[in-house]
Backbone as XML, in Angstrom:
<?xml version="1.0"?>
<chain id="A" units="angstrom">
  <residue number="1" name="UNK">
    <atom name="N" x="4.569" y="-6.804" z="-8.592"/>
    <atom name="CA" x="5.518" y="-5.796" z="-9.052"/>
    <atom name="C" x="4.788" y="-4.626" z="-9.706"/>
  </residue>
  <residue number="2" name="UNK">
    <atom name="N" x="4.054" y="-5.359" z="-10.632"/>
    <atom name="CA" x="2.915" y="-4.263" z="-11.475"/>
    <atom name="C" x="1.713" y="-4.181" z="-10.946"/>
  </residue>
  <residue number="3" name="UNK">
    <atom name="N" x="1.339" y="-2.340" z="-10.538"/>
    <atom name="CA" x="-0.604" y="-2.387" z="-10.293"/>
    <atom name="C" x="-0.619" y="-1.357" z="-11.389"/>
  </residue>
  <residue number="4" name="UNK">
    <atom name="N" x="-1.774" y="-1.902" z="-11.791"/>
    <atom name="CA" x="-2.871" y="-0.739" z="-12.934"/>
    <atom name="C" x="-3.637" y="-0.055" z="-12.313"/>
  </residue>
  <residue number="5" name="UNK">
    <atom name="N" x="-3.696" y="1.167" z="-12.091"/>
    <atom name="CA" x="-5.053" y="1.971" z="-11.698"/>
    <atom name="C" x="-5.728" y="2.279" z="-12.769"/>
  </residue>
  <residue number="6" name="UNK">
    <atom name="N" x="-6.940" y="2.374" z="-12.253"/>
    <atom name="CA" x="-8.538" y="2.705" z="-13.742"/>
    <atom name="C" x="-8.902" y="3.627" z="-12.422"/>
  </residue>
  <residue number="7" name="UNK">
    <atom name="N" x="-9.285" y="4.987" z="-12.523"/>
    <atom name="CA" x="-9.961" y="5.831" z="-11.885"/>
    <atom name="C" x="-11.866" y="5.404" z="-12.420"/>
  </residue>
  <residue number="8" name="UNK">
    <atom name="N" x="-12.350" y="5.946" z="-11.014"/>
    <atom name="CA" x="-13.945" y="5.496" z="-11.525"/>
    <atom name="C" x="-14.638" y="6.582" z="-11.369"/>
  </residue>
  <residue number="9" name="UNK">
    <atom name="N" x="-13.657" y="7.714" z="-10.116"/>
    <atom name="CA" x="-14.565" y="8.736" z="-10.396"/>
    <atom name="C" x="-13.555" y="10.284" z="-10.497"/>
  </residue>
  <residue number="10" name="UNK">
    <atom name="N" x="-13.936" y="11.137" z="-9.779"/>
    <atom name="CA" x="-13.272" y="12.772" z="-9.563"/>
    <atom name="C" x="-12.168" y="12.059" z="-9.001"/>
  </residue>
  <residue number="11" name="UNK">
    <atom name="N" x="-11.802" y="12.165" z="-8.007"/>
    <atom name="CA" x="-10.515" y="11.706" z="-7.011"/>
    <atom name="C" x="-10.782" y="10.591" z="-6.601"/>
  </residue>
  <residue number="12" name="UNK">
    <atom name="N" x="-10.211" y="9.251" z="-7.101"/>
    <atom name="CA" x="-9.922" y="8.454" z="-6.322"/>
    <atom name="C" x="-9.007" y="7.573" z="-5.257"/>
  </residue>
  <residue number="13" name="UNK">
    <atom name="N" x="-8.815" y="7.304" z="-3.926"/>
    <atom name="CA" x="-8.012" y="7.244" z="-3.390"/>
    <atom name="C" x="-7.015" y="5.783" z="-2.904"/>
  </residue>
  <residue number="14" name="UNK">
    <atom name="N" x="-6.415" y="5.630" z="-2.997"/>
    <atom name="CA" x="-5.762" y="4.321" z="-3.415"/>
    <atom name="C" x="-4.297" y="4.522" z="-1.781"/>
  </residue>
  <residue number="15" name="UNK">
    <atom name="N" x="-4.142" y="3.379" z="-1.385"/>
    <atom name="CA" x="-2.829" y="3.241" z="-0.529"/>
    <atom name="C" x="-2.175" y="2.113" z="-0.743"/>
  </residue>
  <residue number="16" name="UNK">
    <atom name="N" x="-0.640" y="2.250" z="0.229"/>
    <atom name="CA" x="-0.162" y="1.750" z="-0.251"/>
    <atom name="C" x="1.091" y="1.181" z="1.052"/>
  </residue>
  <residue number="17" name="UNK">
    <atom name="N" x="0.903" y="0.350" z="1.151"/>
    <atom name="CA" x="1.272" y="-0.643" z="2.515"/>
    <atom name="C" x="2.956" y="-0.784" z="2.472"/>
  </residue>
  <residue number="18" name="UNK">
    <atom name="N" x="3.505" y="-0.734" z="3.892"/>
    <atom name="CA" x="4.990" y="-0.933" z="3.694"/>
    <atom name="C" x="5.635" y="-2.235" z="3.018"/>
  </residue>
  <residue number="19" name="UNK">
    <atom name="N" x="6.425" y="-1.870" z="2.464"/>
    <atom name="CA" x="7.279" y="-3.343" z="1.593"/>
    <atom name="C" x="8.491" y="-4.011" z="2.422"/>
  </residue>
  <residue number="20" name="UNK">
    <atom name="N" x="9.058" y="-4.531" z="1.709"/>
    <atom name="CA" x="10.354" y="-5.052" z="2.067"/>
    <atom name="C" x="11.395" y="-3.976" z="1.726"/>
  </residue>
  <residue number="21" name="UNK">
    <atom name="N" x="12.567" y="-4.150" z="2.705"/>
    <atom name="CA" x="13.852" y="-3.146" z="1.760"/>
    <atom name="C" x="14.157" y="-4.397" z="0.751"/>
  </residue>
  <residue number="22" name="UNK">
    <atom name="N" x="14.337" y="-3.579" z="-0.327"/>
    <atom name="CA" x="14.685" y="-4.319" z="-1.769"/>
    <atom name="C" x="13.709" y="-4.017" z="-2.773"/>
  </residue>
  <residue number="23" name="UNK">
    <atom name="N" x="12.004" y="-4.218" z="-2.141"/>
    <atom name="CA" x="11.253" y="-4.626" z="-2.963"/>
    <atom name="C" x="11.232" y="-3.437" z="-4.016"/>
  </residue>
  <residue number="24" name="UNK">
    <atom name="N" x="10.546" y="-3.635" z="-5.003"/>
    <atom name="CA" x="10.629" y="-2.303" z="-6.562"/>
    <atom name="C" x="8.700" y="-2.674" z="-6.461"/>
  </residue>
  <residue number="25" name="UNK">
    <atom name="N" x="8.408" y="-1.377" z="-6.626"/>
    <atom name="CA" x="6.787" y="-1.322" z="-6.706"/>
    <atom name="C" x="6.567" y="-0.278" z="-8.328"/>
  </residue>
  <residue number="26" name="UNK">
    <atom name="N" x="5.880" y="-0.733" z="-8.910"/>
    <atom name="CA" x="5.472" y="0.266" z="-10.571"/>
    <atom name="C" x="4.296" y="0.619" z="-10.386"/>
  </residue>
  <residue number="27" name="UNK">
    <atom name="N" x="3.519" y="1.573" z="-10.371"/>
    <atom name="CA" x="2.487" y="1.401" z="-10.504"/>
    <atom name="C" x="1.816" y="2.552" z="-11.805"/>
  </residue>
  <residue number="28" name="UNK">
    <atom name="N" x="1.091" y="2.507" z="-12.615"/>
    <atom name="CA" x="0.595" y="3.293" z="-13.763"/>
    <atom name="C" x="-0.582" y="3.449" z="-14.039"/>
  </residue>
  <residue number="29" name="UNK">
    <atom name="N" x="-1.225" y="4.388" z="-14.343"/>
    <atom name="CA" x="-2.620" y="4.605" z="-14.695"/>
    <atom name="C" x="-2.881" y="4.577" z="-15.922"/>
  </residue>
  <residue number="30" name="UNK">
    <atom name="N" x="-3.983" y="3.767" z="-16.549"/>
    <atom name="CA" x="-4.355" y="3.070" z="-17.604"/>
    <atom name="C" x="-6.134" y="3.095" z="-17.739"/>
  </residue>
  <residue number="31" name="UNK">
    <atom name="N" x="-6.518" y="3.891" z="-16.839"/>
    <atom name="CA" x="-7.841" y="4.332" z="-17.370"/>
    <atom name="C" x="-7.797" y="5.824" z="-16.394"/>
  </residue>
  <residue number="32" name="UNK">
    <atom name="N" x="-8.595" y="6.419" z="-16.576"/>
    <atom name="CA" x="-8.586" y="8.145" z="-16.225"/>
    <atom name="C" x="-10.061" y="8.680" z="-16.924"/>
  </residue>
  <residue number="33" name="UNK">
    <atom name="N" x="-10.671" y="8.505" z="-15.615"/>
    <atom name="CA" x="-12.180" y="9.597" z="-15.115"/>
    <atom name="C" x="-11.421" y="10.126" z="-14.300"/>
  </residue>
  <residue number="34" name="UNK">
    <atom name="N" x="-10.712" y="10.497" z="-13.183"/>
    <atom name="CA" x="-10.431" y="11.800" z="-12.502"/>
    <atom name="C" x="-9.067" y="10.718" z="-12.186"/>
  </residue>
  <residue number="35" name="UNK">
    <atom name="N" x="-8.385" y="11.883" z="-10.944"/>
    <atom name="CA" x="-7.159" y="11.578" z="-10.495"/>
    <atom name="C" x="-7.594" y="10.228" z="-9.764"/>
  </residue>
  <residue number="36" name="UNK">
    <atom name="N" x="-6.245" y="10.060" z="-9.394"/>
    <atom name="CA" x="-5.863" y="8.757" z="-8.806"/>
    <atom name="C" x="-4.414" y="9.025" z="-7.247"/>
  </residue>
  <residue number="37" name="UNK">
    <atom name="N" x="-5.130" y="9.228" z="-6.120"/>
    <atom name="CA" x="-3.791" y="9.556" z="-5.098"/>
    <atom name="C" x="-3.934" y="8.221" z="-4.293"/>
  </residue>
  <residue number="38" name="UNK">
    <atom name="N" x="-2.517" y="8.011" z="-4.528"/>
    <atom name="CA" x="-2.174" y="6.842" z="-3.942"/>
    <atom name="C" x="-1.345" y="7.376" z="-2.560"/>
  </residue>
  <residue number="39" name="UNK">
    <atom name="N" x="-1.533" y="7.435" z="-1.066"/>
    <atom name="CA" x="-0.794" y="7.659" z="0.050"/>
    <atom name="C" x="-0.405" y="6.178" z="0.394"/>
  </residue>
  <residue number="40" name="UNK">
    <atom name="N" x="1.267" y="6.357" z="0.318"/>
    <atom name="CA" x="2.001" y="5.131" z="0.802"/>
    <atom name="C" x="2.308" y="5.502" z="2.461"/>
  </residue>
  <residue number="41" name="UNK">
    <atom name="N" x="2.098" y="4.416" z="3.165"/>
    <atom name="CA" x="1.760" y="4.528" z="4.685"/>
    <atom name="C" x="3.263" y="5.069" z="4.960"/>
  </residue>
  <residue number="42" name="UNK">
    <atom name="N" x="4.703" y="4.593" z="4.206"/>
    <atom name="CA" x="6.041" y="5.808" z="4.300"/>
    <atom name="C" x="6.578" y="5.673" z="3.105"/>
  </residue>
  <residue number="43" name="UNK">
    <atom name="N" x="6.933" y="7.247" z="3.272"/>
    <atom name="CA" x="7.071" y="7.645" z="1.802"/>
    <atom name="C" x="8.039" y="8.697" z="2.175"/>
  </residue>
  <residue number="44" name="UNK">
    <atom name="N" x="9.417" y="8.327" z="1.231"/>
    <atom name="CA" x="10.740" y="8.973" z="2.053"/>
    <atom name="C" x="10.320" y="10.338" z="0.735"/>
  </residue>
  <residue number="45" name="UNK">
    <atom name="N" x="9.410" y="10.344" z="0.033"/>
    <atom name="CA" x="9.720" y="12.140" z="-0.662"/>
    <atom name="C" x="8.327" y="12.425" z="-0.805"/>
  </residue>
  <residue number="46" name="UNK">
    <atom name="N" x="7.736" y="12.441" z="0.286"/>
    <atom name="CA" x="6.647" y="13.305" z="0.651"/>
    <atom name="C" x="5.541" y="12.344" z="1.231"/>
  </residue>
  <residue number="47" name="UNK">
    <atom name="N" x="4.272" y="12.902" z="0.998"/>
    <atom name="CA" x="3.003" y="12.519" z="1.531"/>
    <atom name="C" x="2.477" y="11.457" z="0.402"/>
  </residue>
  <residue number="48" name="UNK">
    <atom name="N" x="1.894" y="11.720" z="-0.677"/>
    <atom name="CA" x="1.195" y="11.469" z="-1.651"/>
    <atom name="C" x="1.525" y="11.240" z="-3.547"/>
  </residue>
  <residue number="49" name="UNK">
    <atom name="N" x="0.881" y="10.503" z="-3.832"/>
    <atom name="CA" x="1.526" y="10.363" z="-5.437"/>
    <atom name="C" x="0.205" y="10.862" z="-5.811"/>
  </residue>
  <residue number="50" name="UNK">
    <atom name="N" x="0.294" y="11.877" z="-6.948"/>
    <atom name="CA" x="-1.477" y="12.324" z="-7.871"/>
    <atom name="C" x="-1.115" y="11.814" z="-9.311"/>
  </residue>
  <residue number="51" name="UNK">
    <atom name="N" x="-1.532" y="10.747" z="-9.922"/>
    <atom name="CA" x="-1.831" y="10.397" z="-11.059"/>
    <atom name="C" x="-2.799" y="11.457" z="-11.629"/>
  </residue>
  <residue number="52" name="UNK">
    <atom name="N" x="-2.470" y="11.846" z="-12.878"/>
    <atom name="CA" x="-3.463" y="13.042" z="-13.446"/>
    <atom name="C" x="-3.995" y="12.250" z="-14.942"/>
  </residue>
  <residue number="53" name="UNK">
    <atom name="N" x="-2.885" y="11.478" z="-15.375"/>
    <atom name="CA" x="-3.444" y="11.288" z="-17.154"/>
    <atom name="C" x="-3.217" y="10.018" z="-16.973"/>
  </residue>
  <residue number="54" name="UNK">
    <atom name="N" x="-3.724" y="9.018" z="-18.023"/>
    <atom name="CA" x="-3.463" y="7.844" z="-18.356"/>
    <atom name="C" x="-1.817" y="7.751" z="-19.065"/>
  </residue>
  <residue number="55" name="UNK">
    <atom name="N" x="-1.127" y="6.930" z="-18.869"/>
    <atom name="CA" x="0.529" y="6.513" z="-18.811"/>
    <atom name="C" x="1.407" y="7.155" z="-17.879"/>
  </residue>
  <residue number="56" name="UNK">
    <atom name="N" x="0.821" y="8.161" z="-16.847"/>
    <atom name="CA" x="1.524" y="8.278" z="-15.748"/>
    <atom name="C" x="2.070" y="6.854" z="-15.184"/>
  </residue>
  <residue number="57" name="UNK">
    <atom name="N" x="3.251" y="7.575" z="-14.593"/>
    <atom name="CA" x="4.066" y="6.155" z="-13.903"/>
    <atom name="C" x="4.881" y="6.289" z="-12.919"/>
  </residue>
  <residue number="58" name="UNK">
    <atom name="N" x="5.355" y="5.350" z="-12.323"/>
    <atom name="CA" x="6.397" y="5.750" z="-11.304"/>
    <atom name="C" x="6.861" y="4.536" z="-10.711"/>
  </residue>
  <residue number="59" name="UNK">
    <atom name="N" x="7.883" y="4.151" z="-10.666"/>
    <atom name="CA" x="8.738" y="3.329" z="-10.025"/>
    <atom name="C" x="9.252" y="3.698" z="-8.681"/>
  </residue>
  <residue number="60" name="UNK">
    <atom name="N" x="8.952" y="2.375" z="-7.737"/>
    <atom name="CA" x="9.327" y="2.647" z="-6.517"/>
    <atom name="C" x="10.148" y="1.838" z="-5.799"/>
  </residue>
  <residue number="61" name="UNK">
    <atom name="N" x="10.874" y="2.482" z="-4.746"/>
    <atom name="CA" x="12.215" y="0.893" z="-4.656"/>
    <atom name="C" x="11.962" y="1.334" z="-2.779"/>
  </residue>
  <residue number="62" name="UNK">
    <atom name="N" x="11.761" y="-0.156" z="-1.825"/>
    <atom name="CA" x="11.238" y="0.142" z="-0.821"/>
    <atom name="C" x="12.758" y="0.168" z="0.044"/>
  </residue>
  <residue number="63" name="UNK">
    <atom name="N" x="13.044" y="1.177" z="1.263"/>
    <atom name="CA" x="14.115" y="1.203" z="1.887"/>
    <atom name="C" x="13.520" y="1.487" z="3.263"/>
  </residue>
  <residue number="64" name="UNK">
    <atom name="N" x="14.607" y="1.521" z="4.202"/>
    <atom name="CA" x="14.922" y="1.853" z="5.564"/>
    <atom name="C" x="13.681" y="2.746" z="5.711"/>
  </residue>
  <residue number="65" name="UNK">
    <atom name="N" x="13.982" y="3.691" z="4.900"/>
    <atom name="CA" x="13.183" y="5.332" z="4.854"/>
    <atom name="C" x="12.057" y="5.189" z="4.282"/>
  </residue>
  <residue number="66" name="UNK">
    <atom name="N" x="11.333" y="4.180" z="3.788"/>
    <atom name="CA" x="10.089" y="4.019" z="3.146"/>
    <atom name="C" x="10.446" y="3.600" z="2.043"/>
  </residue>
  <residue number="67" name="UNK">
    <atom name="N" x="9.360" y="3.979" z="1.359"/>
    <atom name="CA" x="8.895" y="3.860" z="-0.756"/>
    <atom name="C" x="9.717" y="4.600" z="-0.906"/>
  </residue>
  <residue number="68" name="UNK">
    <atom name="N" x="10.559" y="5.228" z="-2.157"/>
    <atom name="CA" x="11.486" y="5.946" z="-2.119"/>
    <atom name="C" x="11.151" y="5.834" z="-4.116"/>
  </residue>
  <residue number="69" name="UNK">
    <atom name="N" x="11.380" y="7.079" z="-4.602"/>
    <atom name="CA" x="11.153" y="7.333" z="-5.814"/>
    <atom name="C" x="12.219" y="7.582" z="-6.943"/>
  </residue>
  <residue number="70" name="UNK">
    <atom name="N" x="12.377" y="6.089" z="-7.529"/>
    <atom name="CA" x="13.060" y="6.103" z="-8.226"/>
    <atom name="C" x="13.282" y="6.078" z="-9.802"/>
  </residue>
  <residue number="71" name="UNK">
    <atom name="N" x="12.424" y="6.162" z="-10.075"/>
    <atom name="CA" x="11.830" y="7.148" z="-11.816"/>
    <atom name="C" x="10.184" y="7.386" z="-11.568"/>
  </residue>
  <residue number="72" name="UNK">
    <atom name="N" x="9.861" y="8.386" z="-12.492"/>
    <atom name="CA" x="8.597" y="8.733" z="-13.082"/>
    <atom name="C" x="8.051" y="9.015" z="-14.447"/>
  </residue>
  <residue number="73" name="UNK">
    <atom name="N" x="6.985" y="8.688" z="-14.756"/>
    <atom name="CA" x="6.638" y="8.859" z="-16.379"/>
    <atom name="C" x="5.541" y="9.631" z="-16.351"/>
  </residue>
  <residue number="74" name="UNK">
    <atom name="N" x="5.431" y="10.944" z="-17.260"/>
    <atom name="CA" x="4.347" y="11.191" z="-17.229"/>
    <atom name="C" x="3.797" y="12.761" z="-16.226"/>
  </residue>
  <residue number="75" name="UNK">
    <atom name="N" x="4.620" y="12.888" z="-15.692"/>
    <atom name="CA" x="4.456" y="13.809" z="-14.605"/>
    <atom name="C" x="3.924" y="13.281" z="-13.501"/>
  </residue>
  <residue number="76" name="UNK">
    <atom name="N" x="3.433" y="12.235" z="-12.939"/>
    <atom name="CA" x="2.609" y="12.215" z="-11.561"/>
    <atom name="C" x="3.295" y="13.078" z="-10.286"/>
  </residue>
  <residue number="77" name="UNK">
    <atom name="N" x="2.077" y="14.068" z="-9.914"/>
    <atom name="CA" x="2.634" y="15.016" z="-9.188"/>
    <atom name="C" x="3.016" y="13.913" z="-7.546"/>
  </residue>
  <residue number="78" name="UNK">
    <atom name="N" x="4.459" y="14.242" z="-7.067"/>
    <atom name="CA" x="4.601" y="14.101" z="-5.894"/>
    <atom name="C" x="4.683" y="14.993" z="-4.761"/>
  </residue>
  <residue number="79" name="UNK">
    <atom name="N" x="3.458" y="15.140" z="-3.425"/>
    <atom name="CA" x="3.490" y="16.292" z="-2.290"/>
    <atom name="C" x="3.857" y="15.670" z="-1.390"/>
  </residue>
</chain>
């Protein structure tokens, strides 16, 4: 349910595999040397998640249409 990202360097790149419809995915950054972009293989509101600071967050609930974004903490930019 829960992943922690720790960035190790400038950009690090992280993915993120299709779920079940139902499933809820959290994921938050909890260490920060550079960003953290996580590309979910579908992703019904865009391309990419950019973790920028440590307690970024974001809750994800998996559907028909992909990962689908259903709160955020923190700002993590979504493109």
């Amino acid at each position: 349910l829960v992943t922690e990202i720790t960035t190790t360097g400038t950009d690090d790149a992280y993915t993120l595999a299709d779920g079940v419809v139902g499933q809820v995915k959290i994921i938050a950054m909890v260490g920060d040397a550079g960003d953290a972009i996580v590309t979910p293989t579908t992703f019904a509101n865009g391309t990419d998640i950019t973790f920028e600071d440590v307690n970024d967050n974001i809750t994800l609930l998996y559907t028909t249409n992909g990962w689908l974004s259903t709160a955020n903490q923190g700002n993590p930019v979504i493109a």
